[in-house]
N, C-alpha and C positions, 0 to 999 in steps of 0.2 A: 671274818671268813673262816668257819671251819672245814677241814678237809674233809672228803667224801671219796669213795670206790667203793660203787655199788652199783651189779647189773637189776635193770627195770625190769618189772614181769607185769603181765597180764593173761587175762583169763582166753581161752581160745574152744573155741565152742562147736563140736562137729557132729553134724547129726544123718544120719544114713538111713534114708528109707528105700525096702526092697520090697514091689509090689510081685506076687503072681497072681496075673488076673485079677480076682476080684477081691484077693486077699494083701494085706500089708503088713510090713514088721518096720517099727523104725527104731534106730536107738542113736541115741546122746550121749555125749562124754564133755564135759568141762574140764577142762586143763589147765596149769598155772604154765605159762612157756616164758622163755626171756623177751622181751620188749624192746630191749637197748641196754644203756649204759652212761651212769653219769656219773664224772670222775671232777671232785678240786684236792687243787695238792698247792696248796701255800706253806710256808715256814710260819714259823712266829713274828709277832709283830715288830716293825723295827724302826720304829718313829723318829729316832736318832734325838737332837738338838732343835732340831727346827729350822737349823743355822746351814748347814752343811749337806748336800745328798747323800743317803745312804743308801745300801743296795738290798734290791727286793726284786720278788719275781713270786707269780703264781702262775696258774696251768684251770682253765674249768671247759670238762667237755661233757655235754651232751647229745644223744643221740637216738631215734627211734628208728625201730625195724617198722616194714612195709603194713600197716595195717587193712585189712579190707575185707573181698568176699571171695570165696571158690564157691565154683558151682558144676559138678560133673554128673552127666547124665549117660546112664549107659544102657542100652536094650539090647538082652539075651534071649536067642532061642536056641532048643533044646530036642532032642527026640522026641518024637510022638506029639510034634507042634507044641511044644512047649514053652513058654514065651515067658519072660521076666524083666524089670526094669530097675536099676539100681542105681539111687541119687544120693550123692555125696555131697552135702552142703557145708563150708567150714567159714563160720564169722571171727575175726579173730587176727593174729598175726600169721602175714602169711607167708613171705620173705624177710630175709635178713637185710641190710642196710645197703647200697648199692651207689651212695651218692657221689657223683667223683667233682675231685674240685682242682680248677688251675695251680700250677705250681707259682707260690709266693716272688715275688723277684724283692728279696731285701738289698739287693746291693743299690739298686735304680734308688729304694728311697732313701738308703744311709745318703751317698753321695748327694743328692740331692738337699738333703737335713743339711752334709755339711758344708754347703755352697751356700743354701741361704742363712745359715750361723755365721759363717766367712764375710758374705756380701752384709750383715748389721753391725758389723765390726767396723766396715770398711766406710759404713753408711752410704754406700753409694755401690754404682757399676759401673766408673768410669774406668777407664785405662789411657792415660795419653800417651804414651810410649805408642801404642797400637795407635792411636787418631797421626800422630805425628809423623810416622814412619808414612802415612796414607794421606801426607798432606797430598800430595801433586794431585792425585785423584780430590781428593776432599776440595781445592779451590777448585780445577776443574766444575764441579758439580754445582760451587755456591755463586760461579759465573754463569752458569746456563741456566741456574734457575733464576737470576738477577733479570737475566735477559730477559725470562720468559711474563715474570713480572710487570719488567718498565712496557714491556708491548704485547701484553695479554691478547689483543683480536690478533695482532699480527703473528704471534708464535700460533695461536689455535689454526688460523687459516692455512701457514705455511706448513704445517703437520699436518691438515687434512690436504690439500695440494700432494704432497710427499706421499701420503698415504695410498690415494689413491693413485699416484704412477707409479709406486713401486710395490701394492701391495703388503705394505709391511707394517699392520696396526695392531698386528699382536704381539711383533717386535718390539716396537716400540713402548708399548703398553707394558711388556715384559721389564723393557728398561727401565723405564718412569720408575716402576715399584722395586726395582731392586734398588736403586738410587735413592729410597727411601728404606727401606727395611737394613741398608747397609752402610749409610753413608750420614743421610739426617740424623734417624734417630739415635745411633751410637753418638754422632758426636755433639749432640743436645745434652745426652746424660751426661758427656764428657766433662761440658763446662758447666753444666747447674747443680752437678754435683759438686765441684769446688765450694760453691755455697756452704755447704755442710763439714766439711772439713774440719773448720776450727772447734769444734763441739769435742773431737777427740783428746784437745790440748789438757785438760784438766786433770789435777794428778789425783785421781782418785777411783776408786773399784766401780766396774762396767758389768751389769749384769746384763748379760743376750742369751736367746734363743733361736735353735732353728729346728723346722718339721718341713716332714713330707711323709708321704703316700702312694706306693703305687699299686694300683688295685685292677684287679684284673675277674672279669666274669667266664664262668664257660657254661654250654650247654649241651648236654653228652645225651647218646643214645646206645645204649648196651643191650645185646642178642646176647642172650644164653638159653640156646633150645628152642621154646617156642614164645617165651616169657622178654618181652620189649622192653626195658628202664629207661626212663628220659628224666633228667636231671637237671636243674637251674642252678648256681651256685655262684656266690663271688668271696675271691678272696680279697684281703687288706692287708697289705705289712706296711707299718707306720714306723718312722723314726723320730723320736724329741731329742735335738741336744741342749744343753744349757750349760751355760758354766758364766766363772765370774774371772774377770783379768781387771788390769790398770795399767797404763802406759808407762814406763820407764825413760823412753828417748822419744820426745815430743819429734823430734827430727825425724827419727827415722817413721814413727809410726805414721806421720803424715805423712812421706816419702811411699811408704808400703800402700799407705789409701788411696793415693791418688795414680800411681804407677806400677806397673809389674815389672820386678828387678830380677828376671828371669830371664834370659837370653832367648832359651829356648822354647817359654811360651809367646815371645814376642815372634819366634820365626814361625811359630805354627799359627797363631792371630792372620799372619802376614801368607803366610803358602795358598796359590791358588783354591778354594771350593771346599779349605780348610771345613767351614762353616758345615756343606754337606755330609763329611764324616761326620763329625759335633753331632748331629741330627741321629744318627747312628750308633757310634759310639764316642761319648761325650769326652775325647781328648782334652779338649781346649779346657772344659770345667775342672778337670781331673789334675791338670799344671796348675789352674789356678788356685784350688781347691790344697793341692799340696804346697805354694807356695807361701798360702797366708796359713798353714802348718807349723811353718818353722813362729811364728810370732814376734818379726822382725815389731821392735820396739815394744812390747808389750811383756808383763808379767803373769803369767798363771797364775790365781790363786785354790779353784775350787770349782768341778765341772761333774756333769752326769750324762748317761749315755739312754735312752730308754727306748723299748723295740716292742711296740704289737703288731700280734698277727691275729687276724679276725676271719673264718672262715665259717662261712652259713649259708648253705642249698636246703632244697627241698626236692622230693622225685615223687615219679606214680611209677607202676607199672602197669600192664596189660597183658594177658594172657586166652586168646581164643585162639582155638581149634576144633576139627570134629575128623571123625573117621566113620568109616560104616557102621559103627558100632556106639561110638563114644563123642561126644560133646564138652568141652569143658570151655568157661567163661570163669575169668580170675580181673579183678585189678584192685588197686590200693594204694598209699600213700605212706613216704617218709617224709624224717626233719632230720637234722642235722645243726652242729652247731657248737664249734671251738675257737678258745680263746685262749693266748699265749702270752704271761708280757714280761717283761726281763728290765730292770733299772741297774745298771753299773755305775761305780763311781771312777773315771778318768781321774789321771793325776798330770794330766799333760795335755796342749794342742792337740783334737781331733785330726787325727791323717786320712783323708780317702782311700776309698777301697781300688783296685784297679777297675775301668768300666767295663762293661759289659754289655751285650748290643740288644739295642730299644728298639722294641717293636711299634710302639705307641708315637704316631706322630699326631701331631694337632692339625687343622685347619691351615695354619697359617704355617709352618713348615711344608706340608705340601705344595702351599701358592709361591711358597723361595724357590722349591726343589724345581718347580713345572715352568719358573720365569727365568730360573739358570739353565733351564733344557732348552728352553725356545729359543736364548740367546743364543747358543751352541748350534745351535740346527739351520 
């Protein structure tokens, strides 16, 4: 990769014809005008060992200014009826770059890189500190659904019975799935995740990874005068971490895998609607995330941190008007398109970032958030 800073030029072409009456002048001019700009800026190369991450980073942008057509027609008269028309035609660049793009969110995808580097460590997403404290509820829930089991027509009957005297089938329907989205499936990973456990015992170096993503699109329209810009763009900031450890205290590292030794992420697991914040701003990932920080039983040996950010739109514009006089029809086309990426080398357990609040829900966070309202109501 060698480095580059240089602005783009092309040819820009205008030609103006003035008629009086029966008579015409037109004249042309070719131009060389700037185009854009295309910039890489890398270091030297630095391939290291092979063994070990080294740190690296480059920068490549490119960019075009609006290409397309103007077209201005204007008719003049004069004393003694005198009448003239003057067309200004220009092929060529016609506006400068106009493309706007979302602002990156890199905290959403470090935290999330380090939660799922956390969670391959841990090989699993159990917590029984949390299942345990939530027995009462938890056998509650695995006796009603027993019930519902040994007398399947009889629970379906008596729920459609209930339903229609009281009305309440979306209540219930609410409950059903939260009962599952909070109750089964946490404590399924709970215990089949023990399964995996013992895999940690062995005293020897653990290479893991973890990535994420959070990518965000906009579509923009910009007024300047008479001249419309509309814009497509998305952006991407990516996080990879990787690094290499081994266990030291078989104890405790199974201890840390299977349980959160954190007081205070267990009261926040446990705090009412906990979960809704989480959806928002991801508290509970952020305790746990800093908890498996500290590398209870484990040793560091050798880790990297790496960050892109990918930004690429495209825009037109538009430009028609007319006055008593004057006519003009303009439109054209940009590109856009930068690339950012940074590899460090850590000497220690990745720490998260503090959170910061997530716009982006899924499908299935909005059907928790809409079956905890409907309980509430």
């Amino acid at each position: 990769m060698k480095p580059i800073d240089r602005y783009l030029t092309a040819k820009r072409t205008q030609t103006r014809t003035t008629t009086f009456g029966s008579n015409s002048m037109t004249n042309t001019t070719v131009t060389e005008v700037t185009s854009g700009r295309e910039l890489v800026v890398c270091p030297a190369s630095n391939l290291g060992d092979r063994r070990l991450p080294t740190p690296w980073s480059y920068t490549i942008e490119k960019s075009t200014d609006y290409v397309g057509s103007y077209v201005s027609i204007s008719d003049y008269s004069g004393g003694s009826g005198v009448t003239w028309t003057d067309v200004i035609s220009i092929q060529g660049i016609i506006h400068s770059n106009r493309i706007s793009f979302a602002s990156p969110r890199p905290t959403v995808a470090y935290n999330k890189a380090v939660a799922n580097l956390y969670d391959e460590i841990r090989g699993t997403n159990l917590n029984l500190a949390v299942d345990i404290a939530e027995f009462k509820e938890t056998a509650g829930m695995l006796k009603g659904a027993a019930d519902a089991i040994r007398h399947p027509l009889r629970s379906v009957v008596k729920g459609l019975q209930y339903g229609l005297k009281h009305r309440k089938f979306s209540k219930d329907a609410a409950g059903a799935w939260l009962q599952y989205a909070f109750g089964w499936a946490p404590l399924c990973e709970s215990l089949s995740g023990l399964i995996d456990v013992t895999r940690k015992l062995e005293n020897h170096p653990f290479k893991v990874k973890g990535a994420s993503c959070a990518v965000d699109s906009l579509s923009d329209h910009l007024v300047e005068g008479n001249v419309h810009y509309y814009s497509n763009s998305r952006t991407r900031a990516c996080y990879r971490i990787g690094l290499t450890y081994s266990v030291n205290n078989s104890f405790n590292a199974t201890l840390a895998s299977v349980t959160t030794l954190d007081p205070l992420a267990i009261a926040w697991e446990l705090m009412p609607f906990s979960f809704l914040v989480d959806y928002f701003f991801n508290v509970g990932g952020f305790l746990a995330s800093l908890e498996s920080s500290l590398g209870v039983g484990l040793d560091f040996h050798s880790g990297y941190i790496s960050y892109l950010l990918v930004k690429e739109g495209s825009g037109t514009f538009i430009e028609q008007w007319a006055d008593s006089e004057t006519s003009v029809l303009s439109n054209g086309s940009a590109n856009s398109k930068s690339v950012y990426f940074n590899r460090s080398v850590v000497y220690d357990f990745p720490v998260p970032m503090p959170p910061t609040f997530n716009t982006s829900l899924s499908s299935r966070r909005l059907l928790n958030t809409a079956a905890v309202l409907r309980q509430l109501l």
